[in-house]
N, C-alpha and C positions, 0 to 999 in steps of 0.2 A: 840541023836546020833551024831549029827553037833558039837554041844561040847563037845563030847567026842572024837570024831576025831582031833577036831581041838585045846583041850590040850595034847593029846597022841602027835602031830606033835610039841606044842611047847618045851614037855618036849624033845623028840628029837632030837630038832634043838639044846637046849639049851647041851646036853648032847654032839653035835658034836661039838660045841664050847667049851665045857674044853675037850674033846678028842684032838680037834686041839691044844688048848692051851698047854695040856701035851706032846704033841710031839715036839714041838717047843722048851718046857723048856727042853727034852731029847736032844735034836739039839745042841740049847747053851750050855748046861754041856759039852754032848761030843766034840763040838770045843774048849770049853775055857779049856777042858780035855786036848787036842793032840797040843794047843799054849802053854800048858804050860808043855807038856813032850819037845816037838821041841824047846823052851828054854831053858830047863834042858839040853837035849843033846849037844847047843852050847856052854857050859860053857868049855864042852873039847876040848882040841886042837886037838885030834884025829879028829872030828868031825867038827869043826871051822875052822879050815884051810884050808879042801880039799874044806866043803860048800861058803868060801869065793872066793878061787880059780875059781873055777864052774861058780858063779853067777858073777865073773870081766871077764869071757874068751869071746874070739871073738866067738866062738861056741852059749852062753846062749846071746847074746846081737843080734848075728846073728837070732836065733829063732825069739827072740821079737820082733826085726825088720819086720821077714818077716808075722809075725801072723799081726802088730799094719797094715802091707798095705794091709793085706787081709781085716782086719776088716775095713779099709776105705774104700777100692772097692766094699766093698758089703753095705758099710756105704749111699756110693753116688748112687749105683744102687737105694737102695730105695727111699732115696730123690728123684728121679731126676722123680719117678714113680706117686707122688705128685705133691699140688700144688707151685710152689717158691714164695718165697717172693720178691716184684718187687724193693724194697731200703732195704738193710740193711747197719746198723751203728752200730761200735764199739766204746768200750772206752777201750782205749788200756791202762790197768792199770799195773803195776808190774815189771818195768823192775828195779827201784830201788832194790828192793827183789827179785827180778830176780839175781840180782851182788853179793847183800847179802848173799843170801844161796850158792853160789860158791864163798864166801872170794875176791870176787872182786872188785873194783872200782866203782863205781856209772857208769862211761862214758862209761863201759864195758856192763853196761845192757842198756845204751840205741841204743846203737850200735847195739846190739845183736838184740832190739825191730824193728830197721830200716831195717835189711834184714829180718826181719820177715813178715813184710806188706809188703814188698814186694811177699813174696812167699802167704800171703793168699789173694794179689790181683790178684795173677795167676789162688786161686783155685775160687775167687767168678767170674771171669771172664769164666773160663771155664763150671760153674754152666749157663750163660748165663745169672747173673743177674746185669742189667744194670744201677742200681744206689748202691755207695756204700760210706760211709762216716765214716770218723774215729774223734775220737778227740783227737787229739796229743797234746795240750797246751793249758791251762785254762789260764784268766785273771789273777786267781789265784796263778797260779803255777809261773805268771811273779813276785810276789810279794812278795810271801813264800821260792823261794832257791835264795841258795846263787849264786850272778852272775859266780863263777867259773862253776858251773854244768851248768846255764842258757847258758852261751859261748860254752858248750858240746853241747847241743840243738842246740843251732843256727847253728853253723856250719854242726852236722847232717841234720838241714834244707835243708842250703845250698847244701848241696853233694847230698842229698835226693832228691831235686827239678832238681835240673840240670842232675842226672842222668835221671829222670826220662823225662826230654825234648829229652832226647838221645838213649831213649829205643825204641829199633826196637817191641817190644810188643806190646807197648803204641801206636807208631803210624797202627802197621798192624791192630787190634783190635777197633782204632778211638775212643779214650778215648779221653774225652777232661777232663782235671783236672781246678780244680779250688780250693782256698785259700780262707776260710771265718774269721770272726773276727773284733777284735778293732785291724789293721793292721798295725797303728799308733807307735803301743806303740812295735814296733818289730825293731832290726835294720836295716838300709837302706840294707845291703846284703843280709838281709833273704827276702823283699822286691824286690828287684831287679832278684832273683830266684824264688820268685814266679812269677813276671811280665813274665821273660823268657815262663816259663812253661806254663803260662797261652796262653799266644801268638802263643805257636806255637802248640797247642793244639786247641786254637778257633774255629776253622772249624769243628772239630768232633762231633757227637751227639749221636755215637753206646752205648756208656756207657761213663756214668755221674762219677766223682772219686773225690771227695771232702775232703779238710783238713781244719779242725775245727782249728785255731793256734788264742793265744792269745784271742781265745771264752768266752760266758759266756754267759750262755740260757738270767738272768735274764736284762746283759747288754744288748742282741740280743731285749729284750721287749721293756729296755727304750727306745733304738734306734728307734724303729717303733714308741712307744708314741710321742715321739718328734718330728719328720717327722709326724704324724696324726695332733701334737698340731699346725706346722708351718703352715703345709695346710689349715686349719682351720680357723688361725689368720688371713692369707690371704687372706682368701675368697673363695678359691679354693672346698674346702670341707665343703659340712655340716653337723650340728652335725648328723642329721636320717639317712647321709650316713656312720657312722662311727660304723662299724661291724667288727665280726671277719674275713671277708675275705680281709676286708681294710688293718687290722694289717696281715693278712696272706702277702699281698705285701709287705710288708716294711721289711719283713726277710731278711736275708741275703744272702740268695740263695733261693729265693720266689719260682722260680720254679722248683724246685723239689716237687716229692710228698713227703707226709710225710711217715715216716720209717716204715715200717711192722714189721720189727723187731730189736730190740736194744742189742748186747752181752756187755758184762762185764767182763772182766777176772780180776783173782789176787783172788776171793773168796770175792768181798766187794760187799754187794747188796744197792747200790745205786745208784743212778741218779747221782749226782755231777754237778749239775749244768749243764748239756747236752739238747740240744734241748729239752728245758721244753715248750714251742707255741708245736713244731711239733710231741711229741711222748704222746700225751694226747691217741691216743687208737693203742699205738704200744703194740708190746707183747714185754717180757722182757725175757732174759735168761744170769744166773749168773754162770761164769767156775770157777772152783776153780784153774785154772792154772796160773800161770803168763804170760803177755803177751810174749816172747822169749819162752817160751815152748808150745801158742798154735798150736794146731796141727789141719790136715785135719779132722780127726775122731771127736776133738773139735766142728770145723765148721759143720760137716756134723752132730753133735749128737744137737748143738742149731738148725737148719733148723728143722730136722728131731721134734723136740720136740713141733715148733713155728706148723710143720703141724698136730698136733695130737689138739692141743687145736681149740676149736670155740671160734671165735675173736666176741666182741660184744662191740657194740658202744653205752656210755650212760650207760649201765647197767653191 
């Protein structure tokens, strides 16, 4: 009687799965049905013209405006109802292809990138989370463009850092920023506005706001190798003291915790060379947007996704 119960339920279950199956493939006919009437119909200009009209009007762009801040308001309600993440770190990718698909200039998407961290330092500040780190310039990228674009950089640096010594935000909120990297290999003005910023930031401790410039995780490891080999040679260090929490001092900004959570924008799932010592058990979340068009709902839909997973360390 047991086996006969219990093949009568599997022929059932199996019978619910091509039931489901068959409705799904009715699903897809009937949309790939009504995308392909709804392109038949634009072919005419009776039809083409008013629907172009519509979708460029202040009326359709006003909707979508006011839906995209509903859906962030109720985006951060639920975040905020969760646990936060205590560091997150971006890698600001895409303003190159950002300029690209608007026919613009290269200088124009990084520009566009520069008041952008700025607006999602407003929203991670407002979330209350008090470490946040971006990577704005790989060792790499000193090496790979051409110095016309790298002078675009710099001098966004420049204006970038100096505003940011002058922002009544930055000091009511007690940010203190800090500039990690081979620093070296930057010019003396992008130097000299990091020093500013960093100075008259010193004193703060409410949130931590860090710029990766000139970085490179795997250069960040020699660095520590080398500082481990001197101490060493020295006398200072010996070898049974030389663990991962030795190499964890000798980072570049040693004390910070390590990242809870890493975004990515532009749609490339990779690391690139980013805090490869500190995001060994961060979570990762990849946007397909370019960095100048991410958005709150962006920020709030990676938080929101880093809180649904269980994070596990080792395994």
């Amino acid at each position: 009687m047991t086996l006969f119960l219990s093949d009568f339920e599997e022929r059932r279950a199996l019978a619910q799965v091509g039931l489901g199956r068959a409705m799904r493939g009715r699903r897809s006919v009937l949309g790939n049905s009504l995308d392909s009437f709804a392109k038949w119909l634009l072919k005419f200009r009776l039809v083409s013209i008013p629907a172009r009209k519509i979708a460029n009007s202040s009326l359709a762009w006003s909707i979508v405006s006011r839906s995209d801040r509903v859906r962030a308001h109720r985006l951060r309600d639920r975040v905020l109802t969760g646990e936060l993440p205590n560091h997150v770190s971006i890698i600001m990718d895409g303003n190159r292809r950002f300029a690209w698909s608007k026919s613009s200039v290269v200088g124009v998407g990084h520009s566009e990138g520069k008041e952008k961290l700025k607006e999602v330092m407003d929203w991670v500040l407002d979330l209350g989370i008090p470490y946040f780190t971006v990577y704005a310039l790989s060792t790499e990228n000193i090496s790979e463009r051409d110095e016309g674009e790298l002078d675009v950089l710099y001098d966004l640096y420049v204006s970038g850092l100096n505003e940011i010594s002058e922002d009544a935000r930055i000091h009511d909120r007690k940010v203190r920023v800090q500039v990690v990297g081979r620093l070296e290999m930057l010019p003396q003005r992008v130097r000299d506005a990091i020093s500013n910023a960093e100075d008259v930031t010193s004193d703060y401790s409410d949130f931590i706001f860090t710029v990766c410039l000139a970085y490179g995780g795997r250069e960040e490891i020699v660095d520590a190798v080398k500082s481990l080999a001197f101490d060493h040679a020295s006398g200072k260090l010996d070898l049974d003291s030389i663990d991962s929490s030795e190499i964890t001092k000798r980072m570049y900004a040693s004390e910070l915790p390590d990242p809870d959570l890493v975004i990515r924008t532009s749609g490339e799932e990779r690391i690139s060379n980013f805090l490869l010592w500190q995001i060994a058990y961060s979570e990762l979340h990849f946007s397909d947007v370019f960095w100048p068009s991410f958005s709150k709902s962006d920020l709030y839909e990676a938080i929101e996704s880093y809180q649904y997973r269980r994070r596990r360390y080792g395994g």
